[in-house]
C-alpha positions in Angstrom: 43.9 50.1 19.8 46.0 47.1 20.2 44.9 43.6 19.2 45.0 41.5 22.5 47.1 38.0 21.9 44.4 34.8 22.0 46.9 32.2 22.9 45.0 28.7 22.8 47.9 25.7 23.2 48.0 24.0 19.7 46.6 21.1 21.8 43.2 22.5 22.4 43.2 24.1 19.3 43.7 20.0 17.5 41.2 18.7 20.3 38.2 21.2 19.4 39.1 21.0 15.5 38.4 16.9 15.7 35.4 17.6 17.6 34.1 19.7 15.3 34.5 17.6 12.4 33.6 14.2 14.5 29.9 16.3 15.3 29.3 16.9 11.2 30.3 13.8 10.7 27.9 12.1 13.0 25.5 15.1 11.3 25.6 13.8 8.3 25.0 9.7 9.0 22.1 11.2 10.5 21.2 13.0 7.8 22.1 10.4 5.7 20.0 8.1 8.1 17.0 9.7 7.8 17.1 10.0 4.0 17.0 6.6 3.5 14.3 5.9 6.2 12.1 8.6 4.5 13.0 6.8 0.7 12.2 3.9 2.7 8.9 4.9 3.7 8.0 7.0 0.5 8.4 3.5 -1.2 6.8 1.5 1.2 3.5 3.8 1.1 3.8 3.7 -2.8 3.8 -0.3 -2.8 0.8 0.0 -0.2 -1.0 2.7 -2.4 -0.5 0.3 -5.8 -1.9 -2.7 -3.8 -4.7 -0.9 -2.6 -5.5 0.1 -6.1 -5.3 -3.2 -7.5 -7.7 -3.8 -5.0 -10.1 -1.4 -5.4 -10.1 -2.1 -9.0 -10.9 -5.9 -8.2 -13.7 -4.8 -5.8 -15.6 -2.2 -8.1 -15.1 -4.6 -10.8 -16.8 -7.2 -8.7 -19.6 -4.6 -7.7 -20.0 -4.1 -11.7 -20.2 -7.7 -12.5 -22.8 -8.5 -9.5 -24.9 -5.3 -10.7 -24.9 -6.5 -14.4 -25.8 -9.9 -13.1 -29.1 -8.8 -10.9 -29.7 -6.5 -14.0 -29.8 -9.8 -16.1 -32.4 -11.7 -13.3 -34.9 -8.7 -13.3 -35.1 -9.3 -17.1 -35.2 -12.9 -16.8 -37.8 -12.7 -14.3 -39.8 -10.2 -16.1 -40.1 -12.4 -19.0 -40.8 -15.6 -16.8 -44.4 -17.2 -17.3 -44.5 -19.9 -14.3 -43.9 -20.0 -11.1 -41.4 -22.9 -11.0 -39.4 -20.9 -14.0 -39.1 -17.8 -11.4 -37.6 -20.5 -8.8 -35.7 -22.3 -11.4 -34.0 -18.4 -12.5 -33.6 -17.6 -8.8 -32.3 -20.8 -8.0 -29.6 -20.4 -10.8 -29.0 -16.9 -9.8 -28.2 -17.6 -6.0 -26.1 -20.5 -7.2 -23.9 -18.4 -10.0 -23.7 -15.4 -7.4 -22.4 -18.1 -4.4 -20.1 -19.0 -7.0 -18.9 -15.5 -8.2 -18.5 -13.8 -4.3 -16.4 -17.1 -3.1 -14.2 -16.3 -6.6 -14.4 -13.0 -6.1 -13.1 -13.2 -2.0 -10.5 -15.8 -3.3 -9.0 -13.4 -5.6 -9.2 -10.1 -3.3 -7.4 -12.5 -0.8 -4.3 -12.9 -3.3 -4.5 -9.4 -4.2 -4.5 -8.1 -0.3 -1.6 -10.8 0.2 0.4 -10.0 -2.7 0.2 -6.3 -1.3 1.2 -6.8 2.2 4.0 -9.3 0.7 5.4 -6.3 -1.4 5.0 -3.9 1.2 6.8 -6.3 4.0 9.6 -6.6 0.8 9.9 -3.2 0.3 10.9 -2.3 4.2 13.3 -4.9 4.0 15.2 -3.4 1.2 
């Protein structure tokens, strides 16, 4: 059987080729694109996932400290032998905790702002 000529003018032929290579080429910024926004993302999730940590370290080192200190009253209280020395131990307990939680909230601030200030960095770059 006899092949049947294909005649396409050289023309079209130059047309379609740059067509075809503009189309990968806008393929691939937008693969390229979305590489970087997914990087992007991947590190902006790990900053968020370190400054959570940091937090949650702060915070269940606070909880540890606040149950060694109620610990520390119970005895205290146990071996009280007047009334007034049970108020003067609660008193000083209320005090030092009033202390401790606005030190503790003070610090978890920073922390939580140091995160959100890396994070915000981070989708910058």
């Amino acid at each position: 059987m006899p092949l049947t000529p294909f005649d396409i003018p050289e023309q079209m032929r130059e047309a379609t080729d740059k067509s075809v290579d503009q189309a990968k080429k806008a393929f691939d910024n937008f693969i390229e694109a979305t590489n970087e926004a997914v990087a992007k993302a991947e590190g902006t999730a790990n900053t968020l996932r370190q400054g959570g940590g940091e937090v949650s370290r702060q915070a269940l080192a606070s909880v540890e400290e606040n149950m060694a200190a109620s610990f520390d009253l119970a005895h205290r209280l146990v071996r009280a032998r007047t009334v007034e020395e049970v108020a003067a131990i609660q008193q000083e307990f209320i005090q030092r905790q009033m202390n401790n939680v606005a030190e503790q909230g003070k610090s978890l601030g920073e922390m939580m702002g140091r995160a959100v200030n890396a994070t915000v960095d981070q989708t910058k770059k």
